[in-house]
C-alpha positions in Angstrom: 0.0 0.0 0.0 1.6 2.8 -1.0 2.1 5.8 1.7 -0.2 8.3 1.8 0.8 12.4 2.0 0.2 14.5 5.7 -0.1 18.0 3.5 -3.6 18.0 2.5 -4.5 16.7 5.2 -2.6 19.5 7.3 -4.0 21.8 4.6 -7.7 20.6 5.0 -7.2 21.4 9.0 -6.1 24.7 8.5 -8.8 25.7 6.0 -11.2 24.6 8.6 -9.6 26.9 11.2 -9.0 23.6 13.5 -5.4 23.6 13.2 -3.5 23.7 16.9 -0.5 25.2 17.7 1.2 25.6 20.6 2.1 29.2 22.6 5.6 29.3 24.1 4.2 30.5 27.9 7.0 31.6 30.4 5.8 32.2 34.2 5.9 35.7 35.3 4.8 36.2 38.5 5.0 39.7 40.4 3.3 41.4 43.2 -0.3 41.8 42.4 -0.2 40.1 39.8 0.1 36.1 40.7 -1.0 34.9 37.3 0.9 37.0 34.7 2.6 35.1 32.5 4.4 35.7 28.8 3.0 34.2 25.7 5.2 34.7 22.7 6.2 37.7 23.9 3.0 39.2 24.9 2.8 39.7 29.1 -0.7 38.7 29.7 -3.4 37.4 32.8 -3.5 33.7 32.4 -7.0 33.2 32.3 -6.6 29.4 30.5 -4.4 27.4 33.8 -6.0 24.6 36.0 -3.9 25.7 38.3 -7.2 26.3 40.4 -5.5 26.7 43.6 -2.4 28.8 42.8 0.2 26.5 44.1 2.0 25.6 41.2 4.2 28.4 41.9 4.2 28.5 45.4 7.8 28.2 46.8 7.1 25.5 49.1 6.3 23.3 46.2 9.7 24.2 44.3 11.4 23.9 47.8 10.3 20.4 48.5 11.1 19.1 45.1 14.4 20.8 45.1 15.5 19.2 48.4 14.4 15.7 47.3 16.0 16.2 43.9 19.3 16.7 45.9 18.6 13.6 48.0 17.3 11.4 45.5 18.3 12.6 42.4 15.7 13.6 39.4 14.2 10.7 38.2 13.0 7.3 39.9 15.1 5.1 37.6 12.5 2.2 37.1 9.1 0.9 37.3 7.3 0.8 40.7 7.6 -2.9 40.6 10.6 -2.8 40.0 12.6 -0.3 41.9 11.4 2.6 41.2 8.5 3.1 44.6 10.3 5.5 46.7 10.0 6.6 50.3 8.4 9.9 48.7 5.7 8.2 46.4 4.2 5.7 49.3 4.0 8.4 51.9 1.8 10.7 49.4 -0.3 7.3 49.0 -1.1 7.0 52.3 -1.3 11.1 52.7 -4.0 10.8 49.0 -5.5 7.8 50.9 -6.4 10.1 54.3 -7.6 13.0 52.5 -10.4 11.6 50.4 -11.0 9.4 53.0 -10.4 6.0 51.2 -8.6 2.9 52.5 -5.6 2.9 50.3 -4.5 5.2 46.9 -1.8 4.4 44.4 0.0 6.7 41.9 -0.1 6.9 38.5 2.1 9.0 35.7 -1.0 10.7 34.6 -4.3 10.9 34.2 -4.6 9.5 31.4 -2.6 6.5 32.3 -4.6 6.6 35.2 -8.2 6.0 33.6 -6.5 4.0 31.2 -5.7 1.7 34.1 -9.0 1.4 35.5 -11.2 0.7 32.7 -9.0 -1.6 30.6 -8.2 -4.0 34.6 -11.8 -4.1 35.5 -14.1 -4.5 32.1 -12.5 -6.6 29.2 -14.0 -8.6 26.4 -17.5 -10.0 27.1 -18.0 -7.2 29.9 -19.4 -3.5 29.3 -18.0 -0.1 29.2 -20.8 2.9 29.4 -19.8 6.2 29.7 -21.0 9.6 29.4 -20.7 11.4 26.0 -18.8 14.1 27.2 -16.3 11.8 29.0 -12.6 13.2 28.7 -11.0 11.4 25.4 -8.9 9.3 28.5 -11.9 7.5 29.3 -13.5 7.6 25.9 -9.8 5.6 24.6 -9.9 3.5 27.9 -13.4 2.0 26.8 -12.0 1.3 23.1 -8.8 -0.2 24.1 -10.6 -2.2 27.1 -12.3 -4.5 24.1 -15.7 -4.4 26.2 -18.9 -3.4 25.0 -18.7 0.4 24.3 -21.3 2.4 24.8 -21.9 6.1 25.9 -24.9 7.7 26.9 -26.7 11.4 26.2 -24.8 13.8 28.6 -25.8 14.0 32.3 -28.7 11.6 31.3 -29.2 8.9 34.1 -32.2 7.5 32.6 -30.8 6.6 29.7 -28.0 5.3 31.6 -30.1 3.5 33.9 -31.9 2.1 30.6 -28.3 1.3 29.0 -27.2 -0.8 32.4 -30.8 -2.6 32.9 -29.9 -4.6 29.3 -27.9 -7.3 29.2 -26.1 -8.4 32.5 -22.2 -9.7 31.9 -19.8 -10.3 34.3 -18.5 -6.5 35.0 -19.8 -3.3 33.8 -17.3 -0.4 34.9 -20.1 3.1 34.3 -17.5 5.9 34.2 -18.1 10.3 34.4 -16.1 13.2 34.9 -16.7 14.8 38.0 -16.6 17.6 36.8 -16.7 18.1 32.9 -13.3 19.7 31.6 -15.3 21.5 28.5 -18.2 22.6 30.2 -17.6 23.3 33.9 -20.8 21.1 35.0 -21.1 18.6 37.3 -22.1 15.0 37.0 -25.0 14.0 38.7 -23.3 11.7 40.9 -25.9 10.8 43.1 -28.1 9.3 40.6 -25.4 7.7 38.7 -24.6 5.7 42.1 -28.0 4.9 42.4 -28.3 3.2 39.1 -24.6 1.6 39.6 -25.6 0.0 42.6 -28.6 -1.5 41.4 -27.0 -3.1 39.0 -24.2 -4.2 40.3 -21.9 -2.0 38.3 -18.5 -1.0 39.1 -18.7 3.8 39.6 -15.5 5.5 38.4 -15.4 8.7 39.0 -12.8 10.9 37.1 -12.7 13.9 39.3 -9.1 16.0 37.8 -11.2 18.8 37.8 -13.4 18.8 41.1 -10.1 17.5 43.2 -9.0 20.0 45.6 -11.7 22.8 44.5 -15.1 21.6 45.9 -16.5 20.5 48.7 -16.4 21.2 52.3 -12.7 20.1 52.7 -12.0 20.0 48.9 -12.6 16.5 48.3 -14.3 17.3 44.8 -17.3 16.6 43.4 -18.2 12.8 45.2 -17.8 14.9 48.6 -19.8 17.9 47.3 -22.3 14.9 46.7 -22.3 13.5 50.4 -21.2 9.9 48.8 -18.2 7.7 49.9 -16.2 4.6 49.3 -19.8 2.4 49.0 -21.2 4.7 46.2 -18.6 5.6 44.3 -16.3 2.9 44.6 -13.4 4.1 42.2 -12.4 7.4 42.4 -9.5 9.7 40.4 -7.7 12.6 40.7 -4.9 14.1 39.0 -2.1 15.8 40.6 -1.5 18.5 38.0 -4.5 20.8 38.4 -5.6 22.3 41.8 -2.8 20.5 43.6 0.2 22.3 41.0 2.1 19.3 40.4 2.3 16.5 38.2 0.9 13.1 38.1 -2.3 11.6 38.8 -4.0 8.6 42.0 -6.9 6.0 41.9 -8.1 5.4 45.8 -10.6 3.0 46.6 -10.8 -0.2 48.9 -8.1 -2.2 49.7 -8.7 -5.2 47.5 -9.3 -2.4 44.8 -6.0 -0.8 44.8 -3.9 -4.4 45.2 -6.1 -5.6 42.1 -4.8 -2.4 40.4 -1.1 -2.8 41.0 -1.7 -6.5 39.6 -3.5 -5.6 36.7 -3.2 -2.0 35.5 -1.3 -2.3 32.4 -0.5 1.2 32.4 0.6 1.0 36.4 2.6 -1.8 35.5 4.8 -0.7 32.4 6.0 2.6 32.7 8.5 4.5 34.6 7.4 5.8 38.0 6.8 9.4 38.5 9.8 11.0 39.9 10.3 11.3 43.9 11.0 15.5 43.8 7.3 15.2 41.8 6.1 13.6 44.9 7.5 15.3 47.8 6.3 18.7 45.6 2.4 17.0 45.7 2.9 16.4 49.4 3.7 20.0 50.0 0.9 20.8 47.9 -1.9 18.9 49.6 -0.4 20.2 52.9 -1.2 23.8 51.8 -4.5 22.7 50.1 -6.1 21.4 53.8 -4.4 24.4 55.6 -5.3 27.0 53.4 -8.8 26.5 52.6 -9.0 30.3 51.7 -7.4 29.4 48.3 -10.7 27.2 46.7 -12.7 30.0 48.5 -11.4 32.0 47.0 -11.3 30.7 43.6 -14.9 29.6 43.8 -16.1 33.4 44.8 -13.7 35.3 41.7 -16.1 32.3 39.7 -19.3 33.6 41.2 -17.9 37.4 40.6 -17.0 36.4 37.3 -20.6 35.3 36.5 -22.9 37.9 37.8 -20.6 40.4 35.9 -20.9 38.4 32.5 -24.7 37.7 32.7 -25.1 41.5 33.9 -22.8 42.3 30.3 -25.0 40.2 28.2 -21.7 37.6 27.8 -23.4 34.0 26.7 -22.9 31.3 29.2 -23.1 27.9 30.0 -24.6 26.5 33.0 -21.4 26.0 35.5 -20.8 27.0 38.8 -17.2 25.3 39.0 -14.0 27.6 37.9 -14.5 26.6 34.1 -16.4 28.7 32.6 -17.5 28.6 28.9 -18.3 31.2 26.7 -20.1 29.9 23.3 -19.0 31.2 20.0 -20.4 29.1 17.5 -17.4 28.5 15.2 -13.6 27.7 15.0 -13.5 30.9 13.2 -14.9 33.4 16.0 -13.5 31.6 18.4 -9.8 31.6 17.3 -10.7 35.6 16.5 -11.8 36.0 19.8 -8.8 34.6 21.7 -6.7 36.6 19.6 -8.4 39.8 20.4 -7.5 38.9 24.0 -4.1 38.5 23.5 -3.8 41.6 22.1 -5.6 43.1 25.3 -3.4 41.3 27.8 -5.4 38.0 28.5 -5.0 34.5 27.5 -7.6 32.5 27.3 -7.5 29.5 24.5 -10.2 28.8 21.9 -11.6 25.7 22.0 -12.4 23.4 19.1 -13.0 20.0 17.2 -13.0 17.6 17.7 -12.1 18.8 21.4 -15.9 19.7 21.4 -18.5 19.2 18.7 -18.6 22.0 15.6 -20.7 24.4 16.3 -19.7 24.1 19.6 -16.6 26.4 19.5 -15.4 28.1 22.3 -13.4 30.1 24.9 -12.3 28.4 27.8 -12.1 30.7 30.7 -10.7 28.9 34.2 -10.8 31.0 37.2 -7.9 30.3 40.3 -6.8 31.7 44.0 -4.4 33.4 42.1 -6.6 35.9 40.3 -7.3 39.2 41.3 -10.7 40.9 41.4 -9.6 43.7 39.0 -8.3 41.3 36.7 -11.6 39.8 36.5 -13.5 42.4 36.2 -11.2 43.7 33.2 -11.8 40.7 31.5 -15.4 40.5 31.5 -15.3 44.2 30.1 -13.2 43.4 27.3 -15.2 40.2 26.8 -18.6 42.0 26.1 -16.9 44.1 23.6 -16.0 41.0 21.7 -19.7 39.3 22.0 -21.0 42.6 21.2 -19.0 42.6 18.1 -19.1 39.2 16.3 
């Protein structure tokens, strides 16, 4: 078969205005001004980070990793079944295991290897996969690769869902959901989805990157926000690289859970272990997190600010009361114009496009974090209406 050429098809992207390309961002921060940042040489208010929280550049973190680093060098060397589990990687277990109040937690590389883990160790051929359609692509590749039964159902819709899990009955279903949706800033309605789980005997996950550290009463994310534990939602994850300012991502759960993971996770088992500093930066991070619970107050008020502002503007909005907050555009086309008429005006915040989310669904991605300051946000909303009032 004879190779095919990448230029039209690079060609055909571009035309479409869905080509990506990536901004060289450097950290700038300086006082009153926690979230500046320089993107290809504009200085502009990072209005695009998950760093929900504002730890990522908190000194404690780069402390912590730097000390480790000098003790135990800069990368772990190995698998963790290998030699590779260090002193720093099973204390933050046990530290992940406390704070979302689950008997045991084990460490993954990322998130994606994370929910790759999960799915493909407890559903395989002959069992089911069902997930919601706006599942991050982690999960959506987790069902595919898992050789299950595949199915998704309509977003947030548990009685579909309920409907999907009544027919058939094999061995394992796993029924997987964001927490919170990285697109849209809603929240799954976790309660229900429980219900239905349990009922039918179905394994929950829970992929919470984005709820982690940011709601609930003690920032356990969207299953604490929901009152539900261990029972309901039996699988739950959380990445490391959002609220928390590090890197790396956890699965916590029973027990028997987490020991069946470290047998079976393919993606647990094969790969380098994230590296010590990486660890004893998380530990710091999730130290400051449960001490400092000012910072997801915080972040969660700039979010409500943020909103009565932009309804009050006329600024189109999607229904989310979490730190993401969409703004509909319609097209690649408007959306690409209006990030770049924020760059201009000191901002960035990144258009988002197919097949990221459906066409027609094109938008800007605004994220709201501790480190943001009131003026900033207010400034942003400002310049905002002018762009909605012009396109």
């Amino acid at each position: 078969m004879k190779r095919q050429p990448l230029e039209p098809v690079l060609e055909e992207i571009e035309r479409r205005h869905l080509r990506r390309r990536r901004a060289t961002v450097d950290t700038c921060p300086e006082p009153g001004n926690r979230t500046g940042v320089i993107v290809d040489g504009h200085r502009v208010v990072d209005f695009s980070s998950n760093d929900y929280l504002g730890l990522a550049a908190h000194p404690a973190l780069a402390t912590a990793m730097a000390q480790c680093a000098r003790r135990c060098g800069a990368g772990s060397g190995a698998s963790h079944l290998i030699s590779g589990h260090g002193r720093e990687h099973a204390a933050l277990e046990e530290e992940l295991a406390a704070f979302t109040g689950r008997n045991r937690a084990l460490l993954f590389s990322t998130g994606y290897m994370a929910n790759l883990g999960v799915v493909t160790a407890l559903a395989s051929r002959g069992e089911s996969v069902l997930l919601d359609r706006l599942s991050h692509a982690s999960l959506i590749d987790a069902g595919l690769l898992s050789g299950a039964r595949f199915r998704r159902y309509p977003h947030c819709d548990t009685a579909v869902a309920r409907r999907l899990l009544a027919e058939g009955t094999p061995q394992t279903t796993v029924l997987a959901t964001d927490g919170v949706f990285s697109m849209d800033g809603d929240i799954a309605p976790l309660e229900a989805l429980a219900e239905a789980a349990r009922a039918h005997g179905a394994w929950l996950a829970v992929d919470d990157a984005h709820g982690i550290g940011v709601l609930g009463a003690n920032g356990r994310g969207a299953v604490e926000l929901a009152g539900l534990g261990t029972e309901e939602v039996p699988v739950l994850i959380g990445t490391l690289g959002k609220a928390f300012g590090s890197f790396g991502a956890f699965v916590a759960g029973s027990a028997p859970l987490i020991e069946f993971l470290i047998q079976r996770a393919r993606s647990y088992i094969y790969t380098t272990a994230l590296p010590q500093p990486v660890a004893a930066a998380t530990r710091a991070a999730l130290r400051i997190a449960q001490s400092e619970p000012w910072r997801r107050e915080r972040a969660l008020a700039l979010t409500a600010r943020f909103r009565a502002a932009a309804r009050q503007a006329g600024i189109p909005l999607s229904e989310s009361a979490t730190p993401i907050q969409p703004v509909p555009l319609g097209s690649a086309r408007a959306a690409l114009a209006a990030q770049q008429a924020l760059l201009q005006a000191g901002f960035w915040v990144v258009a988002i496009r197919s097949p990221t989310v459906p066409a027609g669904e094109e938008r800007l991605r605004i994220t709201l974090t501790a480190g943001h300051e009131e003026h900033q946000v207010d400034a942003l909303v400002e310049r905002l209406s002018r762009i909605c009032a012009s396109s």
